[in-house]
C-alpha positions in Angstrom: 86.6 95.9 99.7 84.6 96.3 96.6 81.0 95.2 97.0 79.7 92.3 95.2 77.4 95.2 93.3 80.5 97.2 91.9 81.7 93.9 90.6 78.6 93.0 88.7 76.9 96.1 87.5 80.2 97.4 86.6 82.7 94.4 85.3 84.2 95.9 82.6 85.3 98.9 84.7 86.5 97.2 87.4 88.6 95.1 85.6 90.4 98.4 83.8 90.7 99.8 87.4 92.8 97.1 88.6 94.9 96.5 85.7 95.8 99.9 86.0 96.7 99.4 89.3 98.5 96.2 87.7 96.8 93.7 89.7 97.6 90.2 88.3 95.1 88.2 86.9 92.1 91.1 87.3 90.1 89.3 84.5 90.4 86.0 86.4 89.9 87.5 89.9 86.7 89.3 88.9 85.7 86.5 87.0 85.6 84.0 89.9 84.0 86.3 92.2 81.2 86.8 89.9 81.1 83.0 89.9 81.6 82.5 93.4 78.4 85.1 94.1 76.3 83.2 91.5 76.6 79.8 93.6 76.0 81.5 96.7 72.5 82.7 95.4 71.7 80.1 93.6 71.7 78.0 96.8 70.1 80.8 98.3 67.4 80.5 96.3 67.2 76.6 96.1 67.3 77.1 99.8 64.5 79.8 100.3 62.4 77.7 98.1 62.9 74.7 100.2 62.2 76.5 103.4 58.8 77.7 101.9 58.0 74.1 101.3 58.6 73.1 104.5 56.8 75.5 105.4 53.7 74.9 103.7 54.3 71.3 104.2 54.2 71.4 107.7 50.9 73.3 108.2 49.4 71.0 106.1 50.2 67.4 108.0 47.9 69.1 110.8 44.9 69.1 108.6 45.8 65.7 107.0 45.9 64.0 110.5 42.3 65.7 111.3 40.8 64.7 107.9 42.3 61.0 108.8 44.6 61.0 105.8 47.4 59.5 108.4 49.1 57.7 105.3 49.2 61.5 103.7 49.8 63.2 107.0 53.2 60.1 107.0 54.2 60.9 103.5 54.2 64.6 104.3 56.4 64.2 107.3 58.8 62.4 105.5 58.9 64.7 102.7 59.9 67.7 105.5 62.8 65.4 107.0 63.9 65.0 103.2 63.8 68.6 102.5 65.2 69.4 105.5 68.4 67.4 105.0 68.5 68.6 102.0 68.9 71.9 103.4 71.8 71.1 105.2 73.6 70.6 102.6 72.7 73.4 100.9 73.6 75.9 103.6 76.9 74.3 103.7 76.9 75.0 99.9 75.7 78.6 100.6 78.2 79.3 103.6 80.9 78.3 101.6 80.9 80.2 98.6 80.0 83.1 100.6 83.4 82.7 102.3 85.2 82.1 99.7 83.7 85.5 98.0 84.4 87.1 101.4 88.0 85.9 101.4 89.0 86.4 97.4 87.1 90.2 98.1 89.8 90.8 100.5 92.8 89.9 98.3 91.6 92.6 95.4 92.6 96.1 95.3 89.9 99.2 95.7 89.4 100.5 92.0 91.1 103.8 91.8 89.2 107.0 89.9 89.5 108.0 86.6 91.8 111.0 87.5 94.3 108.1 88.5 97.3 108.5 86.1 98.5 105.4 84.3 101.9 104.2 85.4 103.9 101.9 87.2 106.2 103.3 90.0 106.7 106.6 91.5 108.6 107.8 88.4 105.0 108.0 86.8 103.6 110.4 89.4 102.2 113.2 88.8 103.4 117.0 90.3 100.7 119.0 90.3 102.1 122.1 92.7 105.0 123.4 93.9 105.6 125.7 96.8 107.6 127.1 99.9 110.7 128.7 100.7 113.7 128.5 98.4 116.6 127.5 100.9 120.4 128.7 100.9 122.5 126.4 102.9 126.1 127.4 104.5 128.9 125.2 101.9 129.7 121.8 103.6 126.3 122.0 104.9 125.7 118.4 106.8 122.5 116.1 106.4 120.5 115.7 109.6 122.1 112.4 110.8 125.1 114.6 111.4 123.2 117.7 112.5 121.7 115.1 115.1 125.2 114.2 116.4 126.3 117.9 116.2 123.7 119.4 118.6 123.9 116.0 120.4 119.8 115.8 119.4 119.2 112.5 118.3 121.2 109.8 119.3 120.5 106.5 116.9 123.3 104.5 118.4 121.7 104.5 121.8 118.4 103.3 120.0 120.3 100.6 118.2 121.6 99.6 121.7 118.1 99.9 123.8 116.0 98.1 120.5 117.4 98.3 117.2 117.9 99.8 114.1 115.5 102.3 113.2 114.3 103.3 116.8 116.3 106.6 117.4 116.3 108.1 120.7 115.9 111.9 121.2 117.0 114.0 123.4 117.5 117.8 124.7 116.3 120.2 122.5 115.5 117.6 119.6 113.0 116.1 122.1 111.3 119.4 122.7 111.2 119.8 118.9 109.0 116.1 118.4 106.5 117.7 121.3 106.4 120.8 119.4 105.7 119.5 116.5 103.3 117.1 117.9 101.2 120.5 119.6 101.5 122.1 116.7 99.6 119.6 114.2 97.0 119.0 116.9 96.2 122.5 117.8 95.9 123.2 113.7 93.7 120.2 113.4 91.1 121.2 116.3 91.0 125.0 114.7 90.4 123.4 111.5 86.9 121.6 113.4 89.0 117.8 113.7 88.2 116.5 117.2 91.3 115.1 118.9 91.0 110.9 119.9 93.8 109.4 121.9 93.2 105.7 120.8 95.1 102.4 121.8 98.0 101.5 119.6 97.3 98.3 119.3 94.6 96.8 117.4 92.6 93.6 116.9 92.4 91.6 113.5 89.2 92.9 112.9 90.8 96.4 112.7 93.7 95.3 110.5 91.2 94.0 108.3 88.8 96.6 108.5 91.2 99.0 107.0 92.6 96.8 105.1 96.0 96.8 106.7 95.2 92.6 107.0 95.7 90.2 104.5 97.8 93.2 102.1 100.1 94.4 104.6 100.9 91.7 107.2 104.3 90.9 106.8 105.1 94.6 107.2 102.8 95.1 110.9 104.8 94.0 113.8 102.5 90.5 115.3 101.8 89.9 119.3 101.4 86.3 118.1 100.3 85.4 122.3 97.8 88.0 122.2 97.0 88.2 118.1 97.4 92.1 118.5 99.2 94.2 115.9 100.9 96.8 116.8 99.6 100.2 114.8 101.6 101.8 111.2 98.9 104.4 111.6 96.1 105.7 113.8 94.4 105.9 110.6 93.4 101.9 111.8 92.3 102.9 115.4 90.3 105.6 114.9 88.1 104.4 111.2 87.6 101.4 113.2 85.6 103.0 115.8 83.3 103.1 113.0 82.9 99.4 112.3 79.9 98.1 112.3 77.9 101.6 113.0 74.9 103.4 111.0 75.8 107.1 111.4 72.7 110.0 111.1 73.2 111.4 107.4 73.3 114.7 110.1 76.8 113.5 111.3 78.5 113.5 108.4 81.0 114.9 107.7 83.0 113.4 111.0 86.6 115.1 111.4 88.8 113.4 113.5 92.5 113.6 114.7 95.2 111.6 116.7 98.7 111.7 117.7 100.2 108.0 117.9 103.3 106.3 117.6 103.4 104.1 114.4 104.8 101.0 113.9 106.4 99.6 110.6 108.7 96.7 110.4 109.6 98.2 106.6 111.1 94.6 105.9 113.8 94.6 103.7 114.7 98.4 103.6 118.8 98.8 104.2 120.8 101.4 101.7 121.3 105.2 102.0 117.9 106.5 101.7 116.9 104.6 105.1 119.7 106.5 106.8 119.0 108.6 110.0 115.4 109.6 110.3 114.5 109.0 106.3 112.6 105.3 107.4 112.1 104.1 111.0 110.4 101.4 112.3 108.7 103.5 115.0 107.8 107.2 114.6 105.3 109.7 115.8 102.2 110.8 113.9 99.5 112.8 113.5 96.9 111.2 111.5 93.2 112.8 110.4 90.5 110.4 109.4 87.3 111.7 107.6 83.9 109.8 107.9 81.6 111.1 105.1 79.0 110.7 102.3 79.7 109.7 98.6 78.5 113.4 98.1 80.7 115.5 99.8 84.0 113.2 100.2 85.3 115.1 97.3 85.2 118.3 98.5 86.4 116.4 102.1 89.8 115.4 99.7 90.2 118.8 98.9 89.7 120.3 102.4 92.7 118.0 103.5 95.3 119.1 100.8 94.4 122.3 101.5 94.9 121.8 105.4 98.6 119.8 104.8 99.7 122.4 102.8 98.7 125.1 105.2 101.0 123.6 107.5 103.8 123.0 105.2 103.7 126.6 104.5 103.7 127.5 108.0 106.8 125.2 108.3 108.5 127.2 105.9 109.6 124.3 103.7 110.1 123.6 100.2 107.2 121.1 99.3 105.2 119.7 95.9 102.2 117.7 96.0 101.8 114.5 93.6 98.8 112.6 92.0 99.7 109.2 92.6 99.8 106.7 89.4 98.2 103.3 89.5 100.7 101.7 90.2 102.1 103.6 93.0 98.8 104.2 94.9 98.0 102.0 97.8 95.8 98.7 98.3 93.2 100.0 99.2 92.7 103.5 98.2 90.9 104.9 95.1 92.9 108.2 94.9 95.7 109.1 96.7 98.0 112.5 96.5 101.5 112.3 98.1 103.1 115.3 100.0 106.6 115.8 99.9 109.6 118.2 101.3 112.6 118.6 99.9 116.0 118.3 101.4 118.7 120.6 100.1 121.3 119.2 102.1 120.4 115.7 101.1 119.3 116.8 97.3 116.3 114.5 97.5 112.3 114.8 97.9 111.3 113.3 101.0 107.3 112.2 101.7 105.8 113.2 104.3 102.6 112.6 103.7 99.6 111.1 101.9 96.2 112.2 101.6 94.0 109.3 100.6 89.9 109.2 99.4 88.9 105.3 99.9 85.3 105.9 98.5 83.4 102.7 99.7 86.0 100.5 100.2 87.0 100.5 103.6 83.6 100.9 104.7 82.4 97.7 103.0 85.0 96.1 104.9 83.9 98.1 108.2 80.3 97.7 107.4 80.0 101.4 108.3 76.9 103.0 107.1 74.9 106.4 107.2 70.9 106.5 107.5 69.9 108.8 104.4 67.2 111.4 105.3 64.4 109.1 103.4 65.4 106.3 105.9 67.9 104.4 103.2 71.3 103.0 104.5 74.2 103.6 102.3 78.0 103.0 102.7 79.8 106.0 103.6 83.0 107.1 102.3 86.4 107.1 104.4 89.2 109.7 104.1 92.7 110.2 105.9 95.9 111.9 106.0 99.2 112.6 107.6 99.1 116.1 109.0 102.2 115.2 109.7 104.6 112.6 109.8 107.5 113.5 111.6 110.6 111.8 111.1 111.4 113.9 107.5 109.5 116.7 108.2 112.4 116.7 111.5 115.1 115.8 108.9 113.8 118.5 106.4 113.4 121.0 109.0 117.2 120.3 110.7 118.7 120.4 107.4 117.3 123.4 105.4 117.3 125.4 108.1 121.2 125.3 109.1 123.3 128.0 109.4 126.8 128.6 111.1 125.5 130.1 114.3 122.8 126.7 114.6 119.8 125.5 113.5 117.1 128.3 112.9 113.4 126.9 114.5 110.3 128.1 111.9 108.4 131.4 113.7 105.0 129.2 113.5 106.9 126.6 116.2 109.1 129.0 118.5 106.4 129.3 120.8 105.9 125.5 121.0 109.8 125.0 121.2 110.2 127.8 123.8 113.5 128.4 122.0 114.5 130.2 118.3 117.6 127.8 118.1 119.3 124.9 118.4 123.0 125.6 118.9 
């Protein structure tokens, strides 16, 4: 969340930040969490100045009593007990408006960078590269729902059956390709220095919020309302979370980690043909890398990330362009984000595979994580991630573009992960 600091120092800014992210109301929000934080030290201050008379107060009745003054030493006493319920009062004061900051910090969006391109929806986005193979597909070539059924890969009837729509099962050789895939993004990550984590897929509220998953994204996280444990969209909340509430060695920095999880999205309310087959699932398999590092060097983090994504894009073999996201098509809680996406040539459509997303100090305000500077100060870090890769479309991409009559051609980087050239 933006700190109280951000907000005050730099108003004006932060207000143009969220209105180009089209946050309603950014004049009011900003206006009553400069109002809410001017109560809260104003009691704070009544209330440290209280505490110091008490103080003195109370050393004093001591002296009184020995000097006889016992009418003094009575007034005195009753002047404490007067103070101190005043007190109570005005930590209640002081508690509350300090929850109510806490609470209203959590509803408003990070502040995206100046880079940021104005706009409202993913029409405004910005392509900034385009690369890969050009594809020739055979005539009647089919899109990978069909494929699927073809090679008898995927089978999203039996998932409909076992759970629902949106939880495809695969099978045979389209099985093997998910592992393959899976190997292949972890063994880039490690020889690009991420270290691999294997964390639970499940999370606390504490994470959710942490992240800010929680209160922006609740209705789309599947609840465990016995146990209030969300199941993950990302391992991007797992693994920054092991961060929470820890002061890092400026000597640490930057961290590089890397996880394969399932993810979990309910993706309420999606229905129509660009959901069909593997284009939107409610579960699917990722491999997520999360970035802990200082306000220094998280630019050049950023780039190191689109640089690794594309590296394996290319390796893939597919047709792929990279998009500065607009304000209003960047995410909660990031400040700036760059979309990577395939295309589809049997579909004619881009598909996204993955975002690559600088946070600056937001989520580690909210995560309280922190670095020791080498002259002893503490200072929020800076969080990073990426999807290096999703796999549902980079499956659907790969099936379709790579189709010919004799089967579907595996890319050389994956044959040795596949164990086969072809699916036929």
């Amino acid at each position: 969340m933006l700190t109280i600091k951000q907000i005050t120092e730099d108003t004006d800014k932060v207000v143009r930040g969220l209105e180009k992210k089209h946050f309603a109301n950014a004049k009011a929000a900003i206006a009553q969490a400069i109002e809410l934080n001017d109560r809260r030290k104003k009691a704070q201050s009544q209330l440290d100045n209280n505490l110091a008379e008490v103080n003195s107060t109370s050393k004093s009745i001591g002296a009184l009593m020995k000097e006889g003054k016992s009418a003094e030493a009575e007034a005195a006493k009753a002047r404490v007990a007067q103070v101190k319920e005043a007190n109570k009062a005005l930590q209640e004061e002081m508690d509350k408006a300090a929850e109510d900051l806490q609470n209203l910090l959590y509803t408003i969006p990070n502040v995206p960078y100046d880079e940021v391109p104005e706009g409202l929806t993913a029409e405004d986005n910005v392509v900034v590269k385009m690369g890969g193979m050009e594809t020739e597909l055979p005539k009647n070539a089919l899109p990978h729902w069909e494929l699927a059924k073809k090679y008898d890969i995927i089978d999203f009837d039996l998932g409909v059956k076992i759970t629902g729509a949106g939880f495809p099962v695969y099978k045979g050789k389209g099985a093997r390709l998910q592992r393959a895939l899976i190997n292949f993004f972890l063994d880039e990550a490690k020889a690009s220095g991420y270290t691999e984590i294997m964390p639970p897929t499940v999370v606390n509220a504490a994470s959710g919020y942490g992240t800010g998953q929680l209160p922006d994204k609740e209705g789309q996280m599947y609840h465990c309302n016995l146990d209030d444990l969300y199941l993950i969209p990302t391992a991007e909340v797992p693994v920054t979370n092991i961060y929470r509430d820890v002061i890092l060695d400026e000597k640490q920095l930057p961290i590089k980690n890397c996880a394969y999880t399932e993810c979990f999205r309910r993706e309420a309310g999606s229905y129509g043909k660009d959901v069909r087959g593997l284009n939107r699932l409610h579960e699917f398999s990722k491999v997520e890398l999360v970035r802990i590092d200082t306000p220094q060097h998280s630019r050049q983090s950023h780039q190191e990330m689109l640089d690794h994504v594309e590296g394996l894009l290319k390796k893939l073999e597919l047709p792929y362009r990279i998009l500065r996201l607009c304000g209003g098509d960047i995410s909660f809680t990031a400040a700036i984000c760059y979309d990577f996406e395939v295309y589809s040539e049997a579909q004619k459509r881009w598909l996204e595979v993955s975002s690559v997303s600088n946070f600056d100090t937001y989520q580690a305000n909210r995560l309280k994580c922190r670095y020791r500077t080498a002259d002893k100060k503490t200072e929020l870090c800076h969080t990073l991630n990426g999807s290096a890769l999703a796999l549902p479309r980079i499956v659907a991409a790969l099936l379709e573009n790579n189709q010919t009559p004799e089967g579907i051609r595996i890319p050389k980087a994956l044959v040795p992960y596949c164990g086969f050239d072809m699916i036929d």
